[in-house]
Backbone of each chain as nested JSON, in Angstrom:
{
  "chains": [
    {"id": "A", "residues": [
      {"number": 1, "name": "UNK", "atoms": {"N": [-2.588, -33.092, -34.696], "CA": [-3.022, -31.73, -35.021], "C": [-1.79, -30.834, -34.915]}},
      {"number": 2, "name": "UNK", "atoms": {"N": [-1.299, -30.027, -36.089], "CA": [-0.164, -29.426, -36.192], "C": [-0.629, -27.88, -35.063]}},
      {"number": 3, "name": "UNK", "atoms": {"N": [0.751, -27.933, -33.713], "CA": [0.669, -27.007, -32.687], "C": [0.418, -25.716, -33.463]}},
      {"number": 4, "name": "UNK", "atoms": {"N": [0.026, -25.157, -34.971], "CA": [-0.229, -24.041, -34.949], "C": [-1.76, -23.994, -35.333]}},
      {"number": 5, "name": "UNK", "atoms": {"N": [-2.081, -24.991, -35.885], "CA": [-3.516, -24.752, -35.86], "C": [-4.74, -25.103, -34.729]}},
      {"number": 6, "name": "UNK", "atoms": {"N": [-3.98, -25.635, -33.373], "CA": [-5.156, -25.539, -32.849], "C": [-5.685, -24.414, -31.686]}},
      {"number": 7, "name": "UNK", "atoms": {"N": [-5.651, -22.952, -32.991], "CA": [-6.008, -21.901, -32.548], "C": [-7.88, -22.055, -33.433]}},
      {"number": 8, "name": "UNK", "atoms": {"N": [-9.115, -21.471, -32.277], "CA": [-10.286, -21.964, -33.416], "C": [-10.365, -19.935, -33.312]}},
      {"number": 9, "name": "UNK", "atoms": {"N": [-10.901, -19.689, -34.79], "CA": [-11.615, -18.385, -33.997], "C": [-13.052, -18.042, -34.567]}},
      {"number": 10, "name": "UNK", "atoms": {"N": [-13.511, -16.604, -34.241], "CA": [-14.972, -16.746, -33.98], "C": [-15.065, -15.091, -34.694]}},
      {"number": 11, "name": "UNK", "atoms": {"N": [-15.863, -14.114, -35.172], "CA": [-15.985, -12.977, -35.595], "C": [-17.219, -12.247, -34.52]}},
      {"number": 12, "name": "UNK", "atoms": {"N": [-16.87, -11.812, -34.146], "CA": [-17.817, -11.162, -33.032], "C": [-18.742, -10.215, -33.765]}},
      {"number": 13, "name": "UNK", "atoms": {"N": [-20.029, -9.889, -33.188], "CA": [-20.345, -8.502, -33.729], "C": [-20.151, -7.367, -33.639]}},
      {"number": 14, "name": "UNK", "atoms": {"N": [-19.967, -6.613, -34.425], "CA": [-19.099, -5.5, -34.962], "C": [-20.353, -4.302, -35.013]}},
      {"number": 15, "name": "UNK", "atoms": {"N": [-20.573, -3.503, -33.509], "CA": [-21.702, -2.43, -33.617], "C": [-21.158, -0.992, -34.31]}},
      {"number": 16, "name": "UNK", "atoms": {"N": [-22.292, -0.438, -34.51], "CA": [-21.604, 1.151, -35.323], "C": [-21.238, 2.001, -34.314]}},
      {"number": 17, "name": "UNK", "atoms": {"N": [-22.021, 1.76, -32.753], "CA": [-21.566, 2.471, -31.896], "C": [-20.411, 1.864, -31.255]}},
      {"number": 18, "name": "UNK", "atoms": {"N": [-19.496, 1.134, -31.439], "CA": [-18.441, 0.463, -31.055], "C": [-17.328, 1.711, -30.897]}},
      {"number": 19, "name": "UNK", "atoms": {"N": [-16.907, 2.314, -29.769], "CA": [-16.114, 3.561, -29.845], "C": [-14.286, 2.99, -30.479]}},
      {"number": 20, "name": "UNK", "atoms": {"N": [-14.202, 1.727, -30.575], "CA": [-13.04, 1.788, -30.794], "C": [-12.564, 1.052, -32.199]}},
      {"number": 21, "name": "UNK", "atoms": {"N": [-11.747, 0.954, -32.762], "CA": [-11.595, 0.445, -33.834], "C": [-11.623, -1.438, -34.059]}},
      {"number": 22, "name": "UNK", "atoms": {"N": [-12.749, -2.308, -34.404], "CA": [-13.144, -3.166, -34.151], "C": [-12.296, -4.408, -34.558]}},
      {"number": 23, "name": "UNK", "atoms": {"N": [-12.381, -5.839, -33.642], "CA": [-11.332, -6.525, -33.952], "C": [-11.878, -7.495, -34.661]}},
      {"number": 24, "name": "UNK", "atoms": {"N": [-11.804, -7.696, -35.87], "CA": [-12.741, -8.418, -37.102], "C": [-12.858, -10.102, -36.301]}},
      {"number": 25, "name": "UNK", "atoms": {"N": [-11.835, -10.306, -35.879], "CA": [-11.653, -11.796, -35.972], "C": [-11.009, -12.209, -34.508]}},
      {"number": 26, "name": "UNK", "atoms": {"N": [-11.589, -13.031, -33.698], "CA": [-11.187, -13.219, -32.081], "C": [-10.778, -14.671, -32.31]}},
      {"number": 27, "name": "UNK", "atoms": {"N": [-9.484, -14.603, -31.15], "CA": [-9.17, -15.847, -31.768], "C": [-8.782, -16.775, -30.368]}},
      {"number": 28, "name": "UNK", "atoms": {"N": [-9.074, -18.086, -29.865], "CA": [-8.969, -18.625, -28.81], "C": [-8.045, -19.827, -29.354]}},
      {"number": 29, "name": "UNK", "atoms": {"N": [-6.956, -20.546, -27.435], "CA": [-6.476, -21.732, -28.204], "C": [-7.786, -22.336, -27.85]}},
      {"number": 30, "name": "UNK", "atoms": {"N": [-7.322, -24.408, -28.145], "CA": [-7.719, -25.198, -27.64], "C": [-6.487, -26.105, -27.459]}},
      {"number": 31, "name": "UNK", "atoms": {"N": [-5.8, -25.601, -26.012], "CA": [-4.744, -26.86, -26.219], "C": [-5.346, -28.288, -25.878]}},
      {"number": 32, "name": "UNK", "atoms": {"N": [-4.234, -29.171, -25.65], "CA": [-4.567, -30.839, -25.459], "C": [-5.179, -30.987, -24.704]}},
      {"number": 33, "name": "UNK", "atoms": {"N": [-4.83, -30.258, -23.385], "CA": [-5.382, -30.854, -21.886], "C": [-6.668, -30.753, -22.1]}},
      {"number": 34, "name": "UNK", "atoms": {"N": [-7.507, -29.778, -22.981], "CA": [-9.014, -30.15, -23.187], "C": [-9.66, -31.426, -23.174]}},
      {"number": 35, "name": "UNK", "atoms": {"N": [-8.383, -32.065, -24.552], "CA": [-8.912, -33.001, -25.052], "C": [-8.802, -34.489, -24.701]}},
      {"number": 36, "name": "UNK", "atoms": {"N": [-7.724, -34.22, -23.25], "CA": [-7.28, -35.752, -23.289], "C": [-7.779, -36.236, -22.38]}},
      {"number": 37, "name": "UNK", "atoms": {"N": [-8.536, -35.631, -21.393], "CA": [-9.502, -36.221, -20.62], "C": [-8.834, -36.692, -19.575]}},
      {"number": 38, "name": "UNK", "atoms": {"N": [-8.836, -37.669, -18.895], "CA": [-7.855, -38.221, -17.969], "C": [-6.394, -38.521, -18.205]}},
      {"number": 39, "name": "UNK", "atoms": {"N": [-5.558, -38.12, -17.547], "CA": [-3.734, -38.073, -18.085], "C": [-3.745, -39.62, -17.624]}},
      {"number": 40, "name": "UNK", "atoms": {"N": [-3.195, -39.998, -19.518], "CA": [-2.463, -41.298, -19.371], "C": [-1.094, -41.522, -18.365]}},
      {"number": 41, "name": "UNK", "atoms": {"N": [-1.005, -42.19, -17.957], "CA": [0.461, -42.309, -16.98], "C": [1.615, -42.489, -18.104]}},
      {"number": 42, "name": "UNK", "atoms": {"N": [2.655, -42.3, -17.613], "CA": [3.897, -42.445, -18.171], "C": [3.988, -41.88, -19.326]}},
      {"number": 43, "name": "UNK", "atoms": {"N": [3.555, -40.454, -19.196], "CA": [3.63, -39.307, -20.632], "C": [5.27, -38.888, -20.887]}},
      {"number": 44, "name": "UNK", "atoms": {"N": [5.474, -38.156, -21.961], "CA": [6.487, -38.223, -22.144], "C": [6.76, -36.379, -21.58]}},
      {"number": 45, "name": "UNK", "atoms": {"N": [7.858, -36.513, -20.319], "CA": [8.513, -35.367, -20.003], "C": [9.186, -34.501, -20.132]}},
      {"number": 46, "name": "UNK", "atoms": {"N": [9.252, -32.98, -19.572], "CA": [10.36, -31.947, -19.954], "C": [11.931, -32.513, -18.86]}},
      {"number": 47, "name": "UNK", "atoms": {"N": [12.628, -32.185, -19.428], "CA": [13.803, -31.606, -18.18], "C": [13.25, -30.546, -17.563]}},
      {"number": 48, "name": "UNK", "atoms": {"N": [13.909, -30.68, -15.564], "CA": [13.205, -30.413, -14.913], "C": [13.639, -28.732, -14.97]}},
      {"number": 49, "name": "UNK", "atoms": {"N": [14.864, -27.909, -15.942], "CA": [14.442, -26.802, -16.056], "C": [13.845, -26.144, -16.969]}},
      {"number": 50, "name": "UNK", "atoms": {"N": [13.436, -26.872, -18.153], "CA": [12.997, -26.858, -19.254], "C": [11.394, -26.861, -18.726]}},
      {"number": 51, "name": "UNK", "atoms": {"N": [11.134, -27.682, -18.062], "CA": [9.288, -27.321, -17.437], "C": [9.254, -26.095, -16.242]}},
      {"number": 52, "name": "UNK", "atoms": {"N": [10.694, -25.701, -15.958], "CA": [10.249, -24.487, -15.483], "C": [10.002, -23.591, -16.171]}},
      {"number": 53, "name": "UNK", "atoms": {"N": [10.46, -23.664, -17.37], "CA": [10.051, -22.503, -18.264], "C": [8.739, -22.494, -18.861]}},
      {"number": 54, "name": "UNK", "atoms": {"N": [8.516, -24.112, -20.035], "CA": [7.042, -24.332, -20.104], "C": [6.171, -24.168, -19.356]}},
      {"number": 55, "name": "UNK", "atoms": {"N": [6.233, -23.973, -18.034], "CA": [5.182, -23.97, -17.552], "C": [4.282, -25.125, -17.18]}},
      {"number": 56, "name": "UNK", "atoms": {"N": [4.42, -26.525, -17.632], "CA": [4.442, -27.881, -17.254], "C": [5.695, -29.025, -17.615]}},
      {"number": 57, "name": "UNK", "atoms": {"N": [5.392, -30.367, -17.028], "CA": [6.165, -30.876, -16.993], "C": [5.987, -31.799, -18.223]}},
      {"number": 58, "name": "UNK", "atoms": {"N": [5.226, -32.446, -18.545], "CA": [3.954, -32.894, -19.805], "C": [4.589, -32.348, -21.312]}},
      {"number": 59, "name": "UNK", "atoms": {"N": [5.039, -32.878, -21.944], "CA": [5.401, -32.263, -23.127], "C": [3.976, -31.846, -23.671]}},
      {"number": 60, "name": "UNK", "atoms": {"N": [3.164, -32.94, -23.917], "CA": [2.078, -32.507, -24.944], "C": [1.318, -32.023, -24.289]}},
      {"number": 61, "name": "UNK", "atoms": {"N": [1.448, -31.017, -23.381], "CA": [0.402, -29.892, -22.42], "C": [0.979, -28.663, -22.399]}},
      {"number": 62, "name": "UNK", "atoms": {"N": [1.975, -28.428, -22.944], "CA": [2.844, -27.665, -23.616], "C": [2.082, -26.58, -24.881]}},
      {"number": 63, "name": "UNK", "atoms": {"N": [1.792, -24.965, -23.974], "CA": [0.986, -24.745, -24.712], "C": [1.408, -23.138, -24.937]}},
      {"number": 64, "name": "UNK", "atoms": {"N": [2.475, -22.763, -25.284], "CA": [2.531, -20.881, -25.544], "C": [2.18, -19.958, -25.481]}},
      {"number": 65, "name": "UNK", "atoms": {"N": [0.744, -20.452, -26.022], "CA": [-0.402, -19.39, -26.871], "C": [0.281, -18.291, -27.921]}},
      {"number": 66, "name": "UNK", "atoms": {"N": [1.25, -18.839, -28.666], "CA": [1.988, -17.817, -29.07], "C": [1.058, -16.628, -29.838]}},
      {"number": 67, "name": "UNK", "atoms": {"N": [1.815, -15.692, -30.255], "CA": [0.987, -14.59, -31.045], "C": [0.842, -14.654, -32.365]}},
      {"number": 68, "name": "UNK", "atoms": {"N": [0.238, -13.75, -33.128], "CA": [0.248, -14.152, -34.79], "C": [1.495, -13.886, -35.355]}},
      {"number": 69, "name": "UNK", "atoms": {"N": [2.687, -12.587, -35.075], "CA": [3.845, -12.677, -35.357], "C": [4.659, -13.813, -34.76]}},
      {"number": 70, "name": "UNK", "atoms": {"N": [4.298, -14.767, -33.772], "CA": [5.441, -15.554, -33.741], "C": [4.852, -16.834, -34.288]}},
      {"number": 71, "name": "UNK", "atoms": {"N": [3.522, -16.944, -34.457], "CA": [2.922, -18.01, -35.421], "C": [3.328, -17.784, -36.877]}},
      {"number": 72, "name": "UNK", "atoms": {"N": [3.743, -16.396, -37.53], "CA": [3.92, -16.467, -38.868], "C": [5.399, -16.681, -38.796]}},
      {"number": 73, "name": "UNK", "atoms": {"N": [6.659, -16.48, -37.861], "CA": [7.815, -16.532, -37.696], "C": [7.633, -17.849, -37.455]}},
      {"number": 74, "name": "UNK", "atoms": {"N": [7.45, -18.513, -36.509], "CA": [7.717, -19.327, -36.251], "C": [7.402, -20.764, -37.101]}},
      {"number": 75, "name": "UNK", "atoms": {"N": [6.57, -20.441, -38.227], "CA": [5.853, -21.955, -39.116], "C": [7.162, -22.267, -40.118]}},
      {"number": 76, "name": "UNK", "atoms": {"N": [8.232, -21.068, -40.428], "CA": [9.017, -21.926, -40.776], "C": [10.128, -22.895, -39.599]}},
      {"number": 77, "name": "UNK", "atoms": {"N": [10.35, -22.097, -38.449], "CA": [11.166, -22.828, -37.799], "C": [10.037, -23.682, -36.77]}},
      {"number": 78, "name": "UNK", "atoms": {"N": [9.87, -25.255, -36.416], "CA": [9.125, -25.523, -35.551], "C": [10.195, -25.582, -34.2]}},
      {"number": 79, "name": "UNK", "atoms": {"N": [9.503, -24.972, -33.112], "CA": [9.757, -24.742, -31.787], "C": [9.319, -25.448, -30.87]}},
      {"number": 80, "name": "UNK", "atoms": {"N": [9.705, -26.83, -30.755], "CA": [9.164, -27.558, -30.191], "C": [9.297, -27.114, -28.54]}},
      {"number": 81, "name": "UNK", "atoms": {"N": [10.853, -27.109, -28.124], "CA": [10.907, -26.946, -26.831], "C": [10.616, -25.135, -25.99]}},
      {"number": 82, "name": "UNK", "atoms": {"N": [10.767, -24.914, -25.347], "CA": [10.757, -23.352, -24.942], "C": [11.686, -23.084, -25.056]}}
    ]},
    {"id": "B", "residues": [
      {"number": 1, "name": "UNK", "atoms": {"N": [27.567, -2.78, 0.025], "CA": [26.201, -3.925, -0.41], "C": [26.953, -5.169, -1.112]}},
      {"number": 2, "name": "UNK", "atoms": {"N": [26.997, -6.284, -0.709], "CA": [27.297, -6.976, -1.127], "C": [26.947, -7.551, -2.418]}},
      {"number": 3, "name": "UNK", "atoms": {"N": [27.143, -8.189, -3.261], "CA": [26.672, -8.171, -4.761], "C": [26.188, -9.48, -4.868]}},
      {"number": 4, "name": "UNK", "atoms": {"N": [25.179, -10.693, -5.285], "CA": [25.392, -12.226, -5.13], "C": [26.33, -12.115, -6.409]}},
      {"number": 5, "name": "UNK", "atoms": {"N": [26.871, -13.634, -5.824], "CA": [27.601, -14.492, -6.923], "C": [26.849, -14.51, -8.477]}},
      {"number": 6, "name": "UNK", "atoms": {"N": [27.088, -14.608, -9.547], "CA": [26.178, -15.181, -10.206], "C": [25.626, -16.64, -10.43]}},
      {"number": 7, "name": "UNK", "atoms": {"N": [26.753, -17.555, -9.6], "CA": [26.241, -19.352, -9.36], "C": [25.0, -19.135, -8.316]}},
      {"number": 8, "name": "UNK", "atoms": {"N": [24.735, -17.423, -7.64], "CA": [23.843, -17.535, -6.748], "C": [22.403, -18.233, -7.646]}},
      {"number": 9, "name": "UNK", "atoms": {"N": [22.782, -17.415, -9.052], "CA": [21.041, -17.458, -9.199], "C": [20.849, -18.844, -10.184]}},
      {"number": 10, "name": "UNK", "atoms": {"N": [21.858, -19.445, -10.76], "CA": [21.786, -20.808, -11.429], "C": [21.335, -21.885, -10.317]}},
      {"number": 11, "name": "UNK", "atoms": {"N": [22.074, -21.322, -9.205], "CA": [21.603, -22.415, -8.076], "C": [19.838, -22.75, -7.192]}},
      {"number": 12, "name": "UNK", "atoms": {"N": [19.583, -20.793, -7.47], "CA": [18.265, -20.847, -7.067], "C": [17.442, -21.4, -7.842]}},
      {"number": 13, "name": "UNK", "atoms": {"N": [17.934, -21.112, -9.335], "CA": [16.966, -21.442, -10.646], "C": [16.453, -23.318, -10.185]}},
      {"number": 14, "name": "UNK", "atoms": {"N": [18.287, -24.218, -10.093], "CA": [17.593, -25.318, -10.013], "C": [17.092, -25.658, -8.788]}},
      {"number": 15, "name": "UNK", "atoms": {"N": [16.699, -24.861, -7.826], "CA": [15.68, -25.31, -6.535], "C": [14.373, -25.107, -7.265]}},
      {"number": 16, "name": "UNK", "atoms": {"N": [14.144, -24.105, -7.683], "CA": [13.065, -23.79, -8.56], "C": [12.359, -25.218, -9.252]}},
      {"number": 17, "name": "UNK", "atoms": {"N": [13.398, -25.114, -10.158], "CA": [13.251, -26.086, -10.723], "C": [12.572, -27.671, -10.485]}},
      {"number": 18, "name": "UNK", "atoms": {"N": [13.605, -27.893, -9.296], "CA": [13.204, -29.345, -8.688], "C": [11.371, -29.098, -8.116]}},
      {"number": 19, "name": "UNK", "atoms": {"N": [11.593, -27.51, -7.687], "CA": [10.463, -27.539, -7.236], "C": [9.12, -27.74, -7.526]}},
      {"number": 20, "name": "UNK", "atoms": {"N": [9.15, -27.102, -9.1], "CA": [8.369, -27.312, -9.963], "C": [8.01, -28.245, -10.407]}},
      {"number": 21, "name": "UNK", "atoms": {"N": [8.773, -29.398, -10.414], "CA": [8.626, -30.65, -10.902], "C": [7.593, -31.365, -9.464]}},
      {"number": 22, "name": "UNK", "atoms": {"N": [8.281, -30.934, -8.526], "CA": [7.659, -31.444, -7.172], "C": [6.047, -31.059, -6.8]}},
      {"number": 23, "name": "UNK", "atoms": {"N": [5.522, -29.852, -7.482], "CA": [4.531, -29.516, -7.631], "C": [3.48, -30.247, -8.864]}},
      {"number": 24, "name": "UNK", "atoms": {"N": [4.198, -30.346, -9.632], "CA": [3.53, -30.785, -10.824], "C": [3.13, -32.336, -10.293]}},
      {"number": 25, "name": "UNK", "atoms": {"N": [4.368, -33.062, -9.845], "CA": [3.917, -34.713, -10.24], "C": [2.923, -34.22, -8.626]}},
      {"number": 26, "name": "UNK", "atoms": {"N": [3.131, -33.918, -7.309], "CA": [1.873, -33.763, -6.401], "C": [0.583, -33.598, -6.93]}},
      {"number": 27, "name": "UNK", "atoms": {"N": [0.112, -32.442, -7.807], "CA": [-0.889, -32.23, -8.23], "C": [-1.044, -34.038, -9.066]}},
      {"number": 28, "name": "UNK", "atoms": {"N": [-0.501, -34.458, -9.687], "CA": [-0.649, -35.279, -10.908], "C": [-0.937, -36.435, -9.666]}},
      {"number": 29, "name": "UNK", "atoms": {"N": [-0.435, -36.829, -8.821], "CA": [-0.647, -37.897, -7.569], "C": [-1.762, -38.082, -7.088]}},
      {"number": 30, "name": "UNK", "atoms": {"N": [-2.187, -36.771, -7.153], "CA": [-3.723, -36.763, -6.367], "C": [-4.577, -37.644, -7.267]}},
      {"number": 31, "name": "UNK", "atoms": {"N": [-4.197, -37.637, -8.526], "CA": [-4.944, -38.25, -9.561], "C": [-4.513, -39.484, -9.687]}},
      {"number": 32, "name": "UNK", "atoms": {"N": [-3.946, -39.794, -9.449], "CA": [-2.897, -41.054, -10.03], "C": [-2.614, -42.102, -8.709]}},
      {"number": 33, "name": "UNK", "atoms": {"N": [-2.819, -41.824, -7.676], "CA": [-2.461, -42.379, -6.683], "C": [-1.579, -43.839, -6.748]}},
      {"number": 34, "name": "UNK", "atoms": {"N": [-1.911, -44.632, -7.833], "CA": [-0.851, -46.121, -7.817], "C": [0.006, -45.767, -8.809]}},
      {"number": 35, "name": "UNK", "atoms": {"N": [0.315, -44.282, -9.503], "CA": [1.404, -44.627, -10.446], "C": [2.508, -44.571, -10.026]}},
      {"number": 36, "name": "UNK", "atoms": {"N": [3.23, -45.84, -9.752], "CA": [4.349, -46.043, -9.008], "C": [5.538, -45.509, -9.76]}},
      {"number": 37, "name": "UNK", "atoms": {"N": [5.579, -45.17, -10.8], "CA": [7.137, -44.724, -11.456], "C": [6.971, -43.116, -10.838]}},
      {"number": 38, "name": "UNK", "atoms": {"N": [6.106, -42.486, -11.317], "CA": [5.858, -40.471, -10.409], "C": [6.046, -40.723, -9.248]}},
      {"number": 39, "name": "UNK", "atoms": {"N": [5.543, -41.685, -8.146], "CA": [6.209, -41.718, -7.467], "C": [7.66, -41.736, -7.173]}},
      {"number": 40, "name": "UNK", "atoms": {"N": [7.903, -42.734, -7.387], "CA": [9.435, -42.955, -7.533], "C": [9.928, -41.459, -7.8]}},
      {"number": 41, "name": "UNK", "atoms": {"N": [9.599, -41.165, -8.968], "CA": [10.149, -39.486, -9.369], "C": [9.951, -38.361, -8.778]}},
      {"number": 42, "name": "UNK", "atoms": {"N": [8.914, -38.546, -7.822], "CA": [8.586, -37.751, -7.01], "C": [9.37, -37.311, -5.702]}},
      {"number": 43, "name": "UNK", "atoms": {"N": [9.71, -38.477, -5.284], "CA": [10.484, -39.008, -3.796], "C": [11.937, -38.568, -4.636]}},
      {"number": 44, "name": "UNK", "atoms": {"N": [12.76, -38.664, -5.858], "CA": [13.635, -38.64, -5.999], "C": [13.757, -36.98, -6.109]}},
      {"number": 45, "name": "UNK", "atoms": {"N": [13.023, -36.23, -6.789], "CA": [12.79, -34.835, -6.615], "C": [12.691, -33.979, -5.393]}},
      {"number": 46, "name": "UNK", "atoms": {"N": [12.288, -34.732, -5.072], "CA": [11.956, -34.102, -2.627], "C": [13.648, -34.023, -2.542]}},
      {"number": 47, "name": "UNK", "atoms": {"N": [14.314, -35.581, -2.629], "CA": [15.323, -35.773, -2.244], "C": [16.395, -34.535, -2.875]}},
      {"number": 48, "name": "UNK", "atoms": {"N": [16.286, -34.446, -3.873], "CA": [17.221, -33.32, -4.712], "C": [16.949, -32.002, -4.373]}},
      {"number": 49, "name": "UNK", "atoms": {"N": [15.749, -31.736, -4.196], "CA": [15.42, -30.544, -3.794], "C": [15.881, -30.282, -2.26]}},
      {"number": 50, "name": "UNK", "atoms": {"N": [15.789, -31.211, -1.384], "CA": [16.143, -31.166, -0.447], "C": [17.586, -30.731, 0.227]}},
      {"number": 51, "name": "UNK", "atoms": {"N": [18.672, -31.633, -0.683], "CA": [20.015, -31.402, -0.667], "C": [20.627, -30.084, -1.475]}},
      {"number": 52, "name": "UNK", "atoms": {"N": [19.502, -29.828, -2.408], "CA": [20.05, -28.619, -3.467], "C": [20.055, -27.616, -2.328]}},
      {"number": 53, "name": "UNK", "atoms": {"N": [18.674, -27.771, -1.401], "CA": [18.313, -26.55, -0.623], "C": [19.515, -26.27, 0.88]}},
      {"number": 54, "name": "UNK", "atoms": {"N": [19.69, -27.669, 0.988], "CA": [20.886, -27.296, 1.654], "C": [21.403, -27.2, 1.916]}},
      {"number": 55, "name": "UNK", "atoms": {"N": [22.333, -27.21, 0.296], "CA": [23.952, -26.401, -0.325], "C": [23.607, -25.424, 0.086]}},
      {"number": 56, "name": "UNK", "atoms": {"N": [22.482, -24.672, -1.07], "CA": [22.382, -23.394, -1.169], "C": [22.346, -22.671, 0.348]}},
      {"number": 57, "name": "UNK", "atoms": {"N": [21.738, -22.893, 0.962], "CA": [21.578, -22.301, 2.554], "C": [23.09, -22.64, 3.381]}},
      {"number": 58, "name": "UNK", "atoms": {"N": [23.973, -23.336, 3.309], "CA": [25.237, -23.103, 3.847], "C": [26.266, -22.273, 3.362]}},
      {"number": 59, "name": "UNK", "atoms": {"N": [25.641, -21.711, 1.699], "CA": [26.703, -20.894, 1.377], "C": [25.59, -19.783, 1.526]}},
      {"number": 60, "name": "UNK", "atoms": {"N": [24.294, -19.313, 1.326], "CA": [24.09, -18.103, 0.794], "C": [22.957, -17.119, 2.338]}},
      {"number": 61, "name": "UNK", "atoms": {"N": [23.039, -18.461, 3.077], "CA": [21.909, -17.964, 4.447], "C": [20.556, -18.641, 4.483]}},
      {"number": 62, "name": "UNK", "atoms": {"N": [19.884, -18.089, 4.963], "CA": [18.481, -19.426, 5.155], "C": [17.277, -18.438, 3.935]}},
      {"number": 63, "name": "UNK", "atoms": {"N": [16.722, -19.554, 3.705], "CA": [15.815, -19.454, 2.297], "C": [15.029, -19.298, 3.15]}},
      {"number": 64, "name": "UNK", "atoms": {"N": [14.167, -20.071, 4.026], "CA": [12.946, -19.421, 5.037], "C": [12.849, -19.832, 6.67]}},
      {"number": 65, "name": "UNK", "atoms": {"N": [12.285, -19.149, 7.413], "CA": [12.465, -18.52, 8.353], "C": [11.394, -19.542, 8.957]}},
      {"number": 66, "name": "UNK", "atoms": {"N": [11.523, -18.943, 10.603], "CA": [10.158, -19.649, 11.551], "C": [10.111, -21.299, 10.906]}},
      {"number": 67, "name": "UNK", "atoms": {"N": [11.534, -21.68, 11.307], "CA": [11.852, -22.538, 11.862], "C": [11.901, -23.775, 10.542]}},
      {"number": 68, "name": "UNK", "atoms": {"N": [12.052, -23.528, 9.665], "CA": [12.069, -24.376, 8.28], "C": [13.776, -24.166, 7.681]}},
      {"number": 69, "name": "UNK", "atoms": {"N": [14.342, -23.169, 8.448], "CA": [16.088, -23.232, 7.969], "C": [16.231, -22.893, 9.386]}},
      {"number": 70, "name": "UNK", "atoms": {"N": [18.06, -23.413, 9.178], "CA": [18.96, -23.252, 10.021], "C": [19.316, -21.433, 10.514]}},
      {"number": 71, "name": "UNK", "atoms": {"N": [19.509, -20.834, 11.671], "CA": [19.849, -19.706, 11.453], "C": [21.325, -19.565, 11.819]}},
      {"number": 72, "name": "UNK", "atoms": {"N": [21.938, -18.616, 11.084], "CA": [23.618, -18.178, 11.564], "C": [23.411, -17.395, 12.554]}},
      {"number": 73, "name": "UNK", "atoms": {"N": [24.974, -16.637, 12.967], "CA": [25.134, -16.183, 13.902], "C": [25.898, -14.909, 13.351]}},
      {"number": 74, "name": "UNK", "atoms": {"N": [25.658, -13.791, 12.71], "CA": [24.454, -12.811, 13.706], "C": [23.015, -13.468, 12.815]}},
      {"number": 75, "name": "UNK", "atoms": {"N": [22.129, -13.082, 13.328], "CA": [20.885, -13.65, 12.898], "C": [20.727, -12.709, 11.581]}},
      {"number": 76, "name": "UNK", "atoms": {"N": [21.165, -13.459, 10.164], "CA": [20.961, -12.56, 9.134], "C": [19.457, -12.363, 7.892]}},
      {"number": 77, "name": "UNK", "atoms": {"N": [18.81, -13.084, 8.648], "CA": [17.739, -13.423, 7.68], "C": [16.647, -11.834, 7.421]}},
      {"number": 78, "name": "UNK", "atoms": {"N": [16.829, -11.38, 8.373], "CA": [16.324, -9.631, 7.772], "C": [17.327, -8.759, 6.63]}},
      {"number": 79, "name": "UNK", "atoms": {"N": [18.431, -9.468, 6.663], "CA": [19.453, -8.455, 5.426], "C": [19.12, -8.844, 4.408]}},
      {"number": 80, "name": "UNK", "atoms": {"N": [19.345, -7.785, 3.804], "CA": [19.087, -7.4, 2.602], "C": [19.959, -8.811, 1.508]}},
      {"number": 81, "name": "UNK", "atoms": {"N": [20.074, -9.059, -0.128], "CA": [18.385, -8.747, -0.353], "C": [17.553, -9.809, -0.483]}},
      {"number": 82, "name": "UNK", "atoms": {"N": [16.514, -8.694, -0.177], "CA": [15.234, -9.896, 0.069], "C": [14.767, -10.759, -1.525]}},
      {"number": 83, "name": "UNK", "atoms": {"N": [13.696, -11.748, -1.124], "CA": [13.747, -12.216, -2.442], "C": [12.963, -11.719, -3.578]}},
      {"number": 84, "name": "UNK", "atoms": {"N": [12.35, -10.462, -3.214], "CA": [12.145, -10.133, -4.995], "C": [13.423, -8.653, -4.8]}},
      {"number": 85, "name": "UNK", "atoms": {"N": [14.276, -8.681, -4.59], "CA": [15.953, -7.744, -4.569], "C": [16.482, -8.633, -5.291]}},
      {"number": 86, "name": "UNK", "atoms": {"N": [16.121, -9.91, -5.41], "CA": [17.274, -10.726, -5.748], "C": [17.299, -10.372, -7.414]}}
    ]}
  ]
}
């Protein structure tokens, strides 16, 4: 699953008394760790200052949440590491 | 006021660092209990972290107090700066 699409999103309802200007489209990740259920052993790792930055040590748990400007910047360059 | 080095904060970064790793594979142990290679990596991370911690504390003073570092002489661990000064 290419790291920019596994953003899912959802359209909320949109009231008339809503005092503020409404956000059409809400958008959540789903990174891996959802999906992988129990961590296989011997995953493949960051350098140990490189997961200080990610935020894990786990490459494929490796998760940004980047924003929509750095999702539209970023699909031409892929950013694998932090 | 004395100013740190700037190797002060590359040096803290990789205590950090080791540390983080030391946190991560612990949490991951609890789960894993026979994976003998995190181990291994684990024990080798203590070890690094250990010695990183004390370089850093013979050149820069004690990282923490009540009895987990060494203290100098005058007792400097109240001077300034503290660690979010740093």
């Amino acid at each position: 699953m290419n790291r920019h699409t596994w953003y899912r999103t959802y359209r909320p309802y949109i009231s008339p008394m809503d005092p503020c200007p409404p956000i059409k489209v809400k958008r959540y990740s789903t990174p891996p760790n959802l999906f992988v259920g129990f961590q296989p052993p011997g995953l493949e790792q960051f350098p140990a200052l490189a997961a200080l930055k990610a935020g894990t040590l786990w490459k494929c748990f490796y998760d940004p949440y980047y924003s929509l400007k750095e999702l539209k910047r970023g699909s031409e360059n892929e950013t694998a590491s932090p | 006021m004395k100013q740190l080095p700037p190797e002060y904060y590359s040096e803290l970064e990789e205590i950090q660092a080791a540390d983080f790793v030391i946190v991560e594979l612990a949490l991951y142990l609890h789960t894993h209990p026979d994976d003998l290679d995190a181990i291994k990596q684990y024990n080798e991370y203590v070890k690094l972290s250990k010695s990183l911690k004390k370089a850093f504390e013979r050149k820069y003073g004690a990282l923490t107090s009540f009895g987990y570092s060494f203290a100098r002489c005058p007792f400097d661990y109240k001077e300034a700066p503290w660690p979010w000064q740093v």
